[in-house]
Structure formats: structure tokens, C-alpha cells
N, CA, C and O atoms as CSV, one atom per row, in Angstrom:
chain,resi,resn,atom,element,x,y,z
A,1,UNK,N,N,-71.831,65.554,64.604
A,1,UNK,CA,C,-73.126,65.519,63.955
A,1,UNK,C,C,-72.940,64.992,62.537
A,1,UNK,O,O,-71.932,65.334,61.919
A,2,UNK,N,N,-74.117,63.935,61.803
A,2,UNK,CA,C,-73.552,63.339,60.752
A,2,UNK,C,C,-75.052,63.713,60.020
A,2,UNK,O,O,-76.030,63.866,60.752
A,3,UNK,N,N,-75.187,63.856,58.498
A,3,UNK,CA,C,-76.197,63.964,57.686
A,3,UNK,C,C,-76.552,62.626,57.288
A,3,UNK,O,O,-75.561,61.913,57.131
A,4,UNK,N,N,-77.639,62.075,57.079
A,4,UNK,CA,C,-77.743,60.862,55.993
A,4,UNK,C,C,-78.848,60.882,55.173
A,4,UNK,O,O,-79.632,61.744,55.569
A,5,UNK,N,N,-79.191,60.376,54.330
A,5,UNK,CA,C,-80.156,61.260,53.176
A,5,UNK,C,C,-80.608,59.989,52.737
A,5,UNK,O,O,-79.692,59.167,52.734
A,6,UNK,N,N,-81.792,59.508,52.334
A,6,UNK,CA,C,-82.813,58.894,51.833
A,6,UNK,C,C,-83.486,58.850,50.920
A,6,UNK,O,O,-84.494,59.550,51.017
A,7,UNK,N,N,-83.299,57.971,49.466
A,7,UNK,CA,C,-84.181,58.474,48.527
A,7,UNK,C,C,-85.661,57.648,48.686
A,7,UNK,O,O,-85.700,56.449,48.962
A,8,UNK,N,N,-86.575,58.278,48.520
A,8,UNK,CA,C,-88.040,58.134,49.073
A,8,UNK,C,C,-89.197,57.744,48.296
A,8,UNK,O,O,-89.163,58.172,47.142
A,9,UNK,N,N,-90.333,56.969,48.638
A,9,UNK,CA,C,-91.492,57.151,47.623
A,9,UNK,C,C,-92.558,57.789,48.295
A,9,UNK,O,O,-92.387,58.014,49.493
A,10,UNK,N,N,-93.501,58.087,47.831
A,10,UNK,CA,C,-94.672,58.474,48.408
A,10,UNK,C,C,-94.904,57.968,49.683
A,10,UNK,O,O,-95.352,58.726,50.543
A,11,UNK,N,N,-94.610,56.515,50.001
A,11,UNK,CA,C,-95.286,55.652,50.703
A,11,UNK,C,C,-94.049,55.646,52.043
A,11,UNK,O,O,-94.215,54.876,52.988
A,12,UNK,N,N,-92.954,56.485,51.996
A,12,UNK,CA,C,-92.150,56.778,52.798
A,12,UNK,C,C,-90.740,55.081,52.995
A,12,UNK,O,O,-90.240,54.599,54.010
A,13,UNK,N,N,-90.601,54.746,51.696
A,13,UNK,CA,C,-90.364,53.390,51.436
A,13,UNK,C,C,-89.287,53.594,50.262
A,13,UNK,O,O,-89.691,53.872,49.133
A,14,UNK,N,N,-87.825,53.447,50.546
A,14,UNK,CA,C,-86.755,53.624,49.997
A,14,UNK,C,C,-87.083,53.068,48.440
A,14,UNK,O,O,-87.355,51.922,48.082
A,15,UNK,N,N,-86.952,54.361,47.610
A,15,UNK,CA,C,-87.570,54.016,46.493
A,15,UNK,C,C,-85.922,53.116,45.531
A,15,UNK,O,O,-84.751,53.495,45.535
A,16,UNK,N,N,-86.438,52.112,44.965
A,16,UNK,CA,C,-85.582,50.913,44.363
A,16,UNK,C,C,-85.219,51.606,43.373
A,16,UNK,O,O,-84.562,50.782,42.737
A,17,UNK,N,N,-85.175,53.057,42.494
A,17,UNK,CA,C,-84.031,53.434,42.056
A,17,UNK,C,C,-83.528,54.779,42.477
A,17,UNK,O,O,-84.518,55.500,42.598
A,18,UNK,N,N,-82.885,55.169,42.640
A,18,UNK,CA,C,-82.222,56.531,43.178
A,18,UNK,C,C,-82.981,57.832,42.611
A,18,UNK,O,O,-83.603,58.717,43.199
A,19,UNK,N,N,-82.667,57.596,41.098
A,19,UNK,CA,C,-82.991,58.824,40.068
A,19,UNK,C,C,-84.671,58.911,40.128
A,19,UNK,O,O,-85.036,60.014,39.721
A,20,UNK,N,N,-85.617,58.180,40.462
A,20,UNK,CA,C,-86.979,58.260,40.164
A,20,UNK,C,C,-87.894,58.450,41.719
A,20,UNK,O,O,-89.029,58.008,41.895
A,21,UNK,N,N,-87.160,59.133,42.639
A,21,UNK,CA,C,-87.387,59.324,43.884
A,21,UNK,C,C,-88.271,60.911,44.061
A,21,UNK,O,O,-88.006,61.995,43.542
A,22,UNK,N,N,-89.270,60.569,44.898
A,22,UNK,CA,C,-90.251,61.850,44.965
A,22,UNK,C,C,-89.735,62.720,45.830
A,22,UNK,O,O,-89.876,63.932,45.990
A,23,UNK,N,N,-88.831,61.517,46.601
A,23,UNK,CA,C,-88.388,62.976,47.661
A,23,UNK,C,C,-87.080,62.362,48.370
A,23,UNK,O,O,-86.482,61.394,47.899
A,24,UNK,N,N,-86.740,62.947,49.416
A,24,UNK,CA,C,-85.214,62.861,50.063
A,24,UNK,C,C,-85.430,63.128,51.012
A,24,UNK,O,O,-85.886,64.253,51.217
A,25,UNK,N,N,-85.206,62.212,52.090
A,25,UNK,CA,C,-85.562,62.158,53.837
A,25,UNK,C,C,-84.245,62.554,54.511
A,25,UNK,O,O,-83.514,61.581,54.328
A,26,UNK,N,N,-83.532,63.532,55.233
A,26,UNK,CA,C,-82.230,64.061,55.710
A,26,UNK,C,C,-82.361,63.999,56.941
A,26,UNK,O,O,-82.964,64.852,57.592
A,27,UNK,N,N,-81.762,62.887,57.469
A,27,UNK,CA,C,-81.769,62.251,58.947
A,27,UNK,C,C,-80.455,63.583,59.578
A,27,UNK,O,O,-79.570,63.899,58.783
A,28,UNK,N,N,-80.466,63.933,60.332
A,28,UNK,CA,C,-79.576,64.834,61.365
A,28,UNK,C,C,-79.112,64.067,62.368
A,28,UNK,O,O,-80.037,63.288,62.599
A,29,UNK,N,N,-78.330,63.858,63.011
A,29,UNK,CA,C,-77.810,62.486,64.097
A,29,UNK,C,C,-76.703,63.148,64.833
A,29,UNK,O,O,-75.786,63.740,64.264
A,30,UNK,N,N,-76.862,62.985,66.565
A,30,UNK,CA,C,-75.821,63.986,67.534
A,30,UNK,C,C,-74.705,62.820,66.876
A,30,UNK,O,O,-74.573,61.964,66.002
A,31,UNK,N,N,-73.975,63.555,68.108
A,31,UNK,CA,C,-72.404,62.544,68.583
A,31,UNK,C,C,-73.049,61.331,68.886
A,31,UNK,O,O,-72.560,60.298,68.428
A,32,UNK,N,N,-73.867,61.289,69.444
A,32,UNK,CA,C,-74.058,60.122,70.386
A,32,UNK,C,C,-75.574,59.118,69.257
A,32,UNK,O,O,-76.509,58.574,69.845
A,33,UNK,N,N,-75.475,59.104,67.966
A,33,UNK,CA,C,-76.164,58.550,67.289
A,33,UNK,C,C,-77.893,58.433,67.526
A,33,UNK,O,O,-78.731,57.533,67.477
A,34,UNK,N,N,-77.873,60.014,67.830
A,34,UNK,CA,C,-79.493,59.632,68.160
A,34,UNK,C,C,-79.943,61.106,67.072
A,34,UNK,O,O,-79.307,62.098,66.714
A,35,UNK,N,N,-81.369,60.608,66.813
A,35,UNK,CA,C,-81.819,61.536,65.668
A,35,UNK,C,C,-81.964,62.704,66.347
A,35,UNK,O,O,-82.408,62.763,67.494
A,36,UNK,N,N,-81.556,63.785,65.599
A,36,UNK,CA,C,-82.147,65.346,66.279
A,36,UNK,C,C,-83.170,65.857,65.279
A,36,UNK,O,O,-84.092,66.565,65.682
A,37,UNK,N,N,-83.030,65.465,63.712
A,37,UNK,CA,C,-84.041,66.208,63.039
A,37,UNK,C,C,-84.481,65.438,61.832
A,37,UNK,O,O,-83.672,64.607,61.419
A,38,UNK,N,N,-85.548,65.556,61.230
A,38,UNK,CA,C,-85.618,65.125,60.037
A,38,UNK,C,C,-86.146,65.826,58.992
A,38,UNK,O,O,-87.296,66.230,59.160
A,39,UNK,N,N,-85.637,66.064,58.012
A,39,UNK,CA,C,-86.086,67.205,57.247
A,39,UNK,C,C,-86.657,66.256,55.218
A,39,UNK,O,O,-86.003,65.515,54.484
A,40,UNK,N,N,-87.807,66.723,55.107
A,40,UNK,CA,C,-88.045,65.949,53.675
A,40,UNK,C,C,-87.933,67.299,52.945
A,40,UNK,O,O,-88.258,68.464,53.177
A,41,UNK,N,N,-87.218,66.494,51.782
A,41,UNK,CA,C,-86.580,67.611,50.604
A,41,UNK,C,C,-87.193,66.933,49.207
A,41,UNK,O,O,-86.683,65.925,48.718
A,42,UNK,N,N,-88.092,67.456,48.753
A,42,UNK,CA,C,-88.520,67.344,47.373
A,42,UNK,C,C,-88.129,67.267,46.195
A,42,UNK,O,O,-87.793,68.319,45.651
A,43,UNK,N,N,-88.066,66.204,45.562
A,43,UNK,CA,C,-87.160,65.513,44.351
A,43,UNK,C,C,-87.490,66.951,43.111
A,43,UNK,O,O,-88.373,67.754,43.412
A,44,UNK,N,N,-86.815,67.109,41.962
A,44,UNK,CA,C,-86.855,67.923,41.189
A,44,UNK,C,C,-87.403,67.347,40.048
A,44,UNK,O,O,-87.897,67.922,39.079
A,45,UNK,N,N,-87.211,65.645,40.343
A,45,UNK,CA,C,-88.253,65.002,39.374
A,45,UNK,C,C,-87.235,64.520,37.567
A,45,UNK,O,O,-87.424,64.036,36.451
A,46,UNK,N,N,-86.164,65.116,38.459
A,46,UNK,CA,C,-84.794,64.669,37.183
A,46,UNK,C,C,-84.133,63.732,37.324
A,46,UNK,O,O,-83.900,63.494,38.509
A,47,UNK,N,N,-83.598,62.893,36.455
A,47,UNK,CA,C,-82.493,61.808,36.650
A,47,UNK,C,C,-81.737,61.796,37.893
A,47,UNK,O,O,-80.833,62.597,37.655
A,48,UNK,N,N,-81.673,61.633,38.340
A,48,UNK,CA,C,-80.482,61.940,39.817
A,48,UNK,C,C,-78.987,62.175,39.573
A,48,UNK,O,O,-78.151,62.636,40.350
A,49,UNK,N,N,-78.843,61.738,38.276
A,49,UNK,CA,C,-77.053,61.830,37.877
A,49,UNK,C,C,-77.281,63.116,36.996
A,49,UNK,O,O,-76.212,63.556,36.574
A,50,UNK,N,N,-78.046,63.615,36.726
A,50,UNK,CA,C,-78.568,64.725,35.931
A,50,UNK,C,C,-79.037,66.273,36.328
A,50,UNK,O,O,-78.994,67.369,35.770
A,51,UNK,N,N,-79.470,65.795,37.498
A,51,UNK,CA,C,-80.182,66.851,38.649
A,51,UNK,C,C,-79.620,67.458,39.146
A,51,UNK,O,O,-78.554,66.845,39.210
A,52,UNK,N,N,-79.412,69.009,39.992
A,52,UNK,CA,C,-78.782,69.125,40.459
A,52,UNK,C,C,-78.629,68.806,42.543
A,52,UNK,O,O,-78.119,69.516,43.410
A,53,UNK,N,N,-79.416,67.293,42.643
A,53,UNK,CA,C,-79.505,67.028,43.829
A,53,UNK,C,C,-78.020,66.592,44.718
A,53,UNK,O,O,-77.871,66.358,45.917
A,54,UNK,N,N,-77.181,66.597,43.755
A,54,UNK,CA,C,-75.729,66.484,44.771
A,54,UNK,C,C,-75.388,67.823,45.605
A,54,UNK,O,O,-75.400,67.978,46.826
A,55,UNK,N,N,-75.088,68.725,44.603
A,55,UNK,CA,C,-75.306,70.086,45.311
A,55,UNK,C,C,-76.064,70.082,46.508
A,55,UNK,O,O,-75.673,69.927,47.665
A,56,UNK,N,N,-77.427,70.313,45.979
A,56,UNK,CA,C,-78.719,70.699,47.269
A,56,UNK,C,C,-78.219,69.887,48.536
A,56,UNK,O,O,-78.290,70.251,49.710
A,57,UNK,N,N,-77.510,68.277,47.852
A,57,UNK,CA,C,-77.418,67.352,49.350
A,57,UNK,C,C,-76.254,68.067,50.535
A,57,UNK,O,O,-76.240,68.257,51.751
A,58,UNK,N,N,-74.985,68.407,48.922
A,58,UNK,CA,C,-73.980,68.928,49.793
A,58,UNK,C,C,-74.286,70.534,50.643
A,58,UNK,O,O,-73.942,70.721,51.810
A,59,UNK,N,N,-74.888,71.433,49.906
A,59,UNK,CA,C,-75.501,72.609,51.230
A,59,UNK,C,C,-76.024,72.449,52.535
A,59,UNK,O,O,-75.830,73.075,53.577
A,60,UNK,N,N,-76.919,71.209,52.171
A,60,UNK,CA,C,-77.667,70.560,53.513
A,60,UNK,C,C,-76.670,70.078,54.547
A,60,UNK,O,O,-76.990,70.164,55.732
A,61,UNK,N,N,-75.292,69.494,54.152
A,61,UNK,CA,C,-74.407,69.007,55.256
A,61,UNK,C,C,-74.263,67.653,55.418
A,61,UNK,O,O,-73.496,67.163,56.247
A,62,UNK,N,N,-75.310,66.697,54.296
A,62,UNK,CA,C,-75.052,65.736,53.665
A,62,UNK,C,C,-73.918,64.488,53.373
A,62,UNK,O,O,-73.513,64.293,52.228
A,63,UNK,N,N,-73.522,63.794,54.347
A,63,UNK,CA,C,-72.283,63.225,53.829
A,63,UNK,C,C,-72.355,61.233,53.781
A,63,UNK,O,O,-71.471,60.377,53.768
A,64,UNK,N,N,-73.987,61.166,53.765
A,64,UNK,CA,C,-74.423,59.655,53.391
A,64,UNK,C,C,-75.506,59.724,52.884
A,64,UNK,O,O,-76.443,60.515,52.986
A,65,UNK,N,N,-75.209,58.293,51.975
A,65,UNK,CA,C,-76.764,58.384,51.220
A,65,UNK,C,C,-77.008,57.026,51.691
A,65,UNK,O,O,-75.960,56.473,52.023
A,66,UNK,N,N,-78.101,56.281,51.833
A,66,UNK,CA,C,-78.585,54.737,52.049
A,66,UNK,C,C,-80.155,54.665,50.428
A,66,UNK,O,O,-81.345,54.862,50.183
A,67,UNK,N,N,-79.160,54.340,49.998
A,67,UNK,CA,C,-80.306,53.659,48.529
A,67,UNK,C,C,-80.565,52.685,47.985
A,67,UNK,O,O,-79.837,51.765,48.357
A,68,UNK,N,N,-81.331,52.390,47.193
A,68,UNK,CA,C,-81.722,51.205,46.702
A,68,UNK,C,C,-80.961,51.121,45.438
A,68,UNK,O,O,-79.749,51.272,45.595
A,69,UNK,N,N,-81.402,50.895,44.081
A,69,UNK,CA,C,-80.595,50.562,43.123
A,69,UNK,C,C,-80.402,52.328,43.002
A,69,UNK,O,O,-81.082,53.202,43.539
A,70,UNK,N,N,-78.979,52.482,41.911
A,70,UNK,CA,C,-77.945,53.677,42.175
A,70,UNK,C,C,-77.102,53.392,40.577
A,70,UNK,O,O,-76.288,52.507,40.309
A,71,UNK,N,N,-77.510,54.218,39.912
A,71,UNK,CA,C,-76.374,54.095,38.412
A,71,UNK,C,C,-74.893,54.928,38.652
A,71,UNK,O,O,-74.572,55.991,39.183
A,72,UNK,N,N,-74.251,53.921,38.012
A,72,UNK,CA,C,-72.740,54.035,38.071
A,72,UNK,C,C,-72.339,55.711,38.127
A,72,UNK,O,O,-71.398,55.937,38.887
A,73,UNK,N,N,-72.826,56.734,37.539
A,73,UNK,CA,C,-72.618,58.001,37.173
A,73,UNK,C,C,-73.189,58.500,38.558
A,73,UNK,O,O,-72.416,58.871,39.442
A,74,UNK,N,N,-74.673,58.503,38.744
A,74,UNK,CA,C,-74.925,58.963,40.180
A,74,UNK,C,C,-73.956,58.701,40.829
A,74,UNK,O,O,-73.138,59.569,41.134
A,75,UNK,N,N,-73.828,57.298,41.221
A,75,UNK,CA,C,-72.647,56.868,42.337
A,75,UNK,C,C,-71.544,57.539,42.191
A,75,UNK,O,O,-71.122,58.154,43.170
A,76,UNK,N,N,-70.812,57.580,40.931
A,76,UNK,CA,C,-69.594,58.189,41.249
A,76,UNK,C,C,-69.592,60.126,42.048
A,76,UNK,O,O,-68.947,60.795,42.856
A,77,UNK,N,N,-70.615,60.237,41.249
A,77,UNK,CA,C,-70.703,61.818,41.504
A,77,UNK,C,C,-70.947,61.736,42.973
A,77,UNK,O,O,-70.208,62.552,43.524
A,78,UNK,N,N,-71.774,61.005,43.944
A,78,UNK,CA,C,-71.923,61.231,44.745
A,78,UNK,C,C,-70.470,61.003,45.764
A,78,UNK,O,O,-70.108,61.611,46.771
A,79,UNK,N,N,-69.952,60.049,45.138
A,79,UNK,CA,C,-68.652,59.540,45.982
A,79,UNK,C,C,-67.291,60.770,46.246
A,79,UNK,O,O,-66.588,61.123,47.193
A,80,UNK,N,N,-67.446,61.115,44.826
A,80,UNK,CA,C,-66.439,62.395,44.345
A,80,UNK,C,C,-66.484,63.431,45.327
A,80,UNK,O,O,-65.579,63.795,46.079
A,81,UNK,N,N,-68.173,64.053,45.181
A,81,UNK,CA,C,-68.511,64.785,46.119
A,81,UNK,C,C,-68.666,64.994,47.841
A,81,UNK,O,O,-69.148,65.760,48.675
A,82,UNK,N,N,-67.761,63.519,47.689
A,82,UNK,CA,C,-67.209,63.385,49.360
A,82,UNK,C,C,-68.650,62.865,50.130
A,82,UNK,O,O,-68.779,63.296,51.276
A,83,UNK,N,N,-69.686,62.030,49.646
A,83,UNK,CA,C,-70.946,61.380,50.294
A,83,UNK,C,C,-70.767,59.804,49.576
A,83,UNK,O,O,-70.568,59.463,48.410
A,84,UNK,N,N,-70.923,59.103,50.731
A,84,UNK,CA,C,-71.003,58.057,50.780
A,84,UNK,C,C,-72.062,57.410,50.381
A,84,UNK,O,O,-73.128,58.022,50.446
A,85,UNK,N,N,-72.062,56.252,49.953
A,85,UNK,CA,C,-73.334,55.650,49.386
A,85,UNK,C,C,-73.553,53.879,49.256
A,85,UNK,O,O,-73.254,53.014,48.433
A,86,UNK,N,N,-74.226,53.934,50.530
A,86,UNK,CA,C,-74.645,52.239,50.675
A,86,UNK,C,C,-76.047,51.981,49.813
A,86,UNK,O,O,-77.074,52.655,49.898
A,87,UNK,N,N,-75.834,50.923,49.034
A,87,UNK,CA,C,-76.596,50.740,47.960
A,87,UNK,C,C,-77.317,49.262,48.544
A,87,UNK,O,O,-76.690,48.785,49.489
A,88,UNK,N,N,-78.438,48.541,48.151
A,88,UNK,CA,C,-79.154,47.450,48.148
A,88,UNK,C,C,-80.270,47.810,49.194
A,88,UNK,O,O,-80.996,46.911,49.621
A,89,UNK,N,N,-80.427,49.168,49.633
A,89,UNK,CA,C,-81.319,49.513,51.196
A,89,UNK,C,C,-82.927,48.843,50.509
A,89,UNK,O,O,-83.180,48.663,49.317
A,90,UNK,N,N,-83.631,48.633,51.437
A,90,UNK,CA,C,-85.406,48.705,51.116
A,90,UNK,C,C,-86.044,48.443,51.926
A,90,UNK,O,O,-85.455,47.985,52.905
A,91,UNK,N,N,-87.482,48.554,52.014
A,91,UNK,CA,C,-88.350,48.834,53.226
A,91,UNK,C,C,-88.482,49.949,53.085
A,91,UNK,O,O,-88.132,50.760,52.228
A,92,UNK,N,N,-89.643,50.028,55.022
A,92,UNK,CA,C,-89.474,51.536,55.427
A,92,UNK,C,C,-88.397,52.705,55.372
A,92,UNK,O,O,-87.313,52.137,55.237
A,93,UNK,N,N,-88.260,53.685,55.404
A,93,UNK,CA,C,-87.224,54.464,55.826
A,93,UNK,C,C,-86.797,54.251,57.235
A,93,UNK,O,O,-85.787,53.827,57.797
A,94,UNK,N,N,-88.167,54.791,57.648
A,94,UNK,CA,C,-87.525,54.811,59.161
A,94,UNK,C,C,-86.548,53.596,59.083
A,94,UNK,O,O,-85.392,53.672,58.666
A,95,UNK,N,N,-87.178,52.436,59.551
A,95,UNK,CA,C,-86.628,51.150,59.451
A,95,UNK,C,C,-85.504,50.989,58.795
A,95,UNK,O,O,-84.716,50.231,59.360
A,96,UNK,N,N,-85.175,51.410,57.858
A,96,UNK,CA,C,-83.612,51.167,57.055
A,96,UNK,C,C,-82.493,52.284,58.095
A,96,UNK,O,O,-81.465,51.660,58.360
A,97,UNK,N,N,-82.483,53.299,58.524
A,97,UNK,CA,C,-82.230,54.662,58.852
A,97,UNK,C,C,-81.663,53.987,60.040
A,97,UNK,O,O,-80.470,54.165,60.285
A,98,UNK,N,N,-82.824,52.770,61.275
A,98,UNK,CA,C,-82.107,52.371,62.021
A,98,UNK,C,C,-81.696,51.474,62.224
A,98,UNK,O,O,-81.426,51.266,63.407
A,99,UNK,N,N,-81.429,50.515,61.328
A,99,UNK,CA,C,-80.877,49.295,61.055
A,99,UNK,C,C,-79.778,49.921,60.291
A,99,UNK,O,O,-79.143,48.987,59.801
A,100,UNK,N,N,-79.332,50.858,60.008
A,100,UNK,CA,C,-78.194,51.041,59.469
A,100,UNK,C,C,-77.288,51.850,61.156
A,100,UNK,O,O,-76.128,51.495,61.370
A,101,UNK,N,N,-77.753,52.539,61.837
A,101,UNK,CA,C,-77.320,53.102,63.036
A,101,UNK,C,C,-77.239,51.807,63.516
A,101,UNK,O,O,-76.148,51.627,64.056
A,102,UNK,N,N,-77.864,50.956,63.534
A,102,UNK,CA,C,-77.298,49.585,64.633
A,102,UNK,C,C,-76.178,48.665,63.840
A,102,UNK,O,O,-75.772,47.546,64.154
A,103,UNK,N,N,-75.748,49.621,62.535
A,103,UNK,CA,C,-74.892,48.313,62.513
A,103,UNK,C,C,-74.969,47.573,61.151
A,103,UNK,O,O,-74.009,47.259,60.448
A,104,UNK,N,N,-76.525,47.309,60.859
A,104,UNK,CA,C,-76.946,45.810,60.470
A,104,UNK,C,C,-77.075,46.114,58.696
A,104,UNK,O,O,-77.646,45.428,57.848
A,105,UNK,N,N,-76.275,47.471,58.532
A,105,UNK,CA,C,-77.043,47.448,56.737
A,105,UNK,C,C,-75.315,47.490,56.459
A,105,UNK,O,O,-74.484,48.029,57.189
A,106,UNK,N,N,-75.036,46.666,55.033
A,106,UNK,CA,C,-73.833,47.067,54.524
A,106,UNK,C,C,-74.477,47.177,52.978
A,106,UNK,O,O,-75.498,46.753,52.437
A,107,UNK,N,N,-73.101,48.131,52.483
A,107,UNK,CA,C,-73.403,47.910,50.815
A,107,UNK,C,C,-73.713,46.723,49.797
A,107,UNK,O,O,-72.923,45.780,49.856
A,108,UNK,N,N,-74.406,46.664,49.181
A,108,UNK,CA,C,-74.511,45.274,48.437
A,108,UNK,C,C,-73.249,45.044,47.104
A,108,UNK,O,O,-72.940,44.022,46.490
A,109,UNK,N,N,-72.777,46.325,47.013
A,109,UNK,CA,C,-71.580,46.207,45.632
A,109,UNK,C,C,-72.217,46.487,44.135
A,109,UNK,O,O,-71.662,46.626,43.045
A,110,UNK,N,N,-73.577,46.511,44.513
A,110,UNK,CA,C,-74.013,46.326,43.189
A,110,UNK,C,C,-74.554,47.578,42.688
A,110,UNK,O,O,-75.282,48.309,43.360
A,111,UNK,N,N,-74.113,47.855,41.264
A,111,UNK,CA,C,-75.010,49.032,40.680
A,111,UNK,C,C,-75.826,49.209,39.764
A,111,UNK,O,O,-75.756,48.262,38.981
A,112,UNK,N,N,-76.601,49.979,39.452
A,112,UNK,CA,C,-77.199,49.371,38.238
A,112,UNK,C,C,-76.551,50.402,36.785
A,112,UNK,O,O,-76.801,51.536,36.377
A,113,UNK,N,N,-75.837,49.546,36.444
A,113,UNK,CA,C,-74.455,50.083,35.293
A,113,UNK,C,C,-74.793,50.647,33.956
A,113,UNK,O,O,-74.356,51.676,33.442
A,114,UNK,N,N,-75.992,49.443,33.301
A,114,UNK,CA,C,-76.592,50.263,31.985
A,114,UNK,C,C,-77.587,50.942,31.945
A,114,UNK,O,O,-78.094,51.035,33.063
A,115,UNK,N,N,-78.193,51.543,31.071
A,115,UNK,CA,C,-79.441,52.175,30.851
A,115,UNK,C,C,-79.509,52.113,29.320
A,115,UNK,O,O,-78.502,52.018,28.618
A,116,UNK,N,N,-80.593,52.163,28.913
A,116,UNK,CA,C,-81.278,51.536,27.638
A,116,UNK,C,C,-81.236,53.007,27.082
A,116,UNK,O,O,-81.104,54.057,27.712
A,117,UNK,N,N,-81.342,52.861,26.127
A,117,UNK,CA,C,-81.524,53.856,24.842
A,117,UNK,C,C,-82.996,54.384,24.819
A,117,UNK,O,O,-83.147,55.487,24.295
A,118,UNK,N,N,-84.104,53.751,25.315
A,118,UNK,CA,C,-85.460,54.056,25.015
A,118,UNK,C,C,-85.580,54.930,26.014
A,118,UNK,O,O,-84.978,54.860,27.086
A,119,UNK,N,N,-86.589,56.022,25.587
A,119,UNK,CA,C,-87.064,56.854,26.268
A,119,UNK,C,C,-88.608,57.060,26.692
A,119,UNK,O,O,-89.584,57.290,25.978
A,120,UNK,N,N,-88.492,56.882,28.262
A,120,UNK,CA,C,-89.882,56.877,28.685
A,120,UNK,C,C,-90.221,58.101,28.601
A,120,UNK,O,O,-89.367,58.967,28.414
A,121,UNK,N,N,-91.667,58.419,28.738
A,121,UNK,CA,C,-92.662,59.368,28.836
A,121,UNK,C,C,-92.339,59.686,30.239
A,121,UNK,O,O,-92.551,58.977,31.223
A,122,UNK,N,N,-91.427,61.643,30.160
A,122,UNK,CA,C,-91.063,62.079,31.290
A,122,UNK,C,C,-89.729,61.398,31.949
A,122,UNK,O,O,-89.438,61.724,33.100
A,123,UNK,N,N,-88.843,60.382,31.186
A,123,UNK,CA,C,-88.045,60.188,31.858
A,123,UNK,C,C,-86.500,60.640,30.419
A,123,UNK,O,O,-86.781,60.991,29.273
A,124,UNK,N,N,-85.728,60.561,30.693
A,124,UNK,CA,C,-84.428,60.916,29.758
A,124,UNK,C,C,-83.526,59.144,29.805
A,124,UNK,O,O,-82.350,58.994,29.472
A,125,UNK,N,N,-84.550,57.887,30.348
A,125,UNK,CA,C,-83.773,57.188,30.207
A,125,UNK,C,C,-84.149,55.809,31.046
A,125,UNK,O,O,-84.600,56.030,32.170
A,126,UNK,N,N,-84.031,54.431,30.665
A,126,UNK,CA,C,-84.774,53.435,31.962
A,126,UNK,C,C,-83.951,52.609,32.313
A,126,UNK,O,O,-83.398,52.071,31.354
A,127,UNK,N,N,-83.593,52.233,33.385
A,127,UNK,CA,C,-82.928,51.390,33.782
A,127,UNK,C,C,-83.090,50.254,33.458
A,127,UNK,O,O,-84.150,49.635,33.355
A,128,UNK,N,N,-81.666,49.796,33.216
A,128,UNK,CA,C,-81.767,47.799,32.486
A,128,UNK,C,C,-81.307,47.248,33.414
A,128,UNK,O,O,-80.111,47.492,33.571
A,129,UNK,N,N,-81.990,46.226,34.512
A,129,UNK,CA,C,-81.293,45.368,35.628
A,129,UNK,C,C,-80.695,44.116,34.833
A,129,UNK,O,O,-80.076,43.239,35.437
């Protein structure tokens, strides 16, 4: 049985940065790569490298993430913490979730490395592509 975890928007559509995600979709998957459960887990609304959503992922049983853009610090923490993390995902969820079970998603390599000094309203920080 394997975990894989989803960062989400409202619109159920792999949100393009990790840390600014409303929620977290936790795919459950037998031996035999077919879904058994899906469980949505509600963002805390914090930075993601800041939050304590590595934890929450690792209790859940958690050991992949499929995301869109991903800062160097998230990433590492997540890697450390023994969860994997394919980065460049977008679209639907569903749709990414099984295009990655068939095969067809790889990592893009890319992260998004800096973050700016300015501070948004409600955020601790904005991403510079």
C-alpha cells in the first residue's frame, strides 16, 4: 500500500505553488495500483516549509508528494523526511494522480529557489520565478 499526497486549489487543480495550497488530496493505492481511498486534508494556510504539514503528511503514511512549483527548503524537508517529491505536476488532480500511476509524469528538476524579501498581506513571503 503506497500514500501520495496532492497539493490542491479550491477548484480541485494542483495548485502551482506548494506553500499556498487550500488543501491536500491523500490518494491510498493497494499492491496492485488501484485507488482504495481518498482522503482531503485541509491546508493550515502556512508557508509549507514553515507549517507543520510534513509531520501531519508523515502520520497519515505519506511517502509521495506530486506538485507544482516546490521551494528548495520545502523540498528538502520533504525529501529528508523520507517523501518523495515530483515537481512540474498541473491540471486536474484526479488527472495528474493517474497519469502519474500510468507511468507518464516525471520530475521536472526544477525548483523554485528564491523568495523575495516583500511581504504579502497574510503571506511570510512570495515567490520569485
Amino acid at each position: 500500500m503506497k500514500k501520495i499526497a496532492i497539493p490542491i486549489n479550491q477548484d480541485n487543480k494542483v495548485e502551482d505553488h506548494f506553500g499556498r495550497c487550500k488543501f491536500y488530496e491523500i490518494y491510498t493505492f493497494s499492491d496492485a495500483n488501484e485507488i482504495e481511498d481518498l482522503k482531503l486534508l485541509e491546508s493550515d494556510g502556512k508557508c509549507g516549509c514553515k507549517s507543520n504539514i510534513i509531520s501531519v503528511l508523515l502520520e497519515e503514511g505519506v511517502t509521495f508528494m506530486l506538485a507544482g512549483n516546490i521551494g528548495d527548503s520545502a523540498m528538502s524537508k520533504l525529501v529528508v523526511a523520507g517523501i518523495g517529491v515530483i515537481r512540474g505536476c498541473s491540471g486536474n488532480s484526479a488527472d495528474v494522480i493517474l497519469e502519474f500511476v500510468d507511468g507518464n509524469i516525471t520530475d521536472n528538476g526544477i525548483s523554485c529557489a528564491k523568495h523575495s524579501r516583500k511581504h504579502k498581506k497574510g503571506h511570510a513571503h512570495a515567490c520569485s520565478h
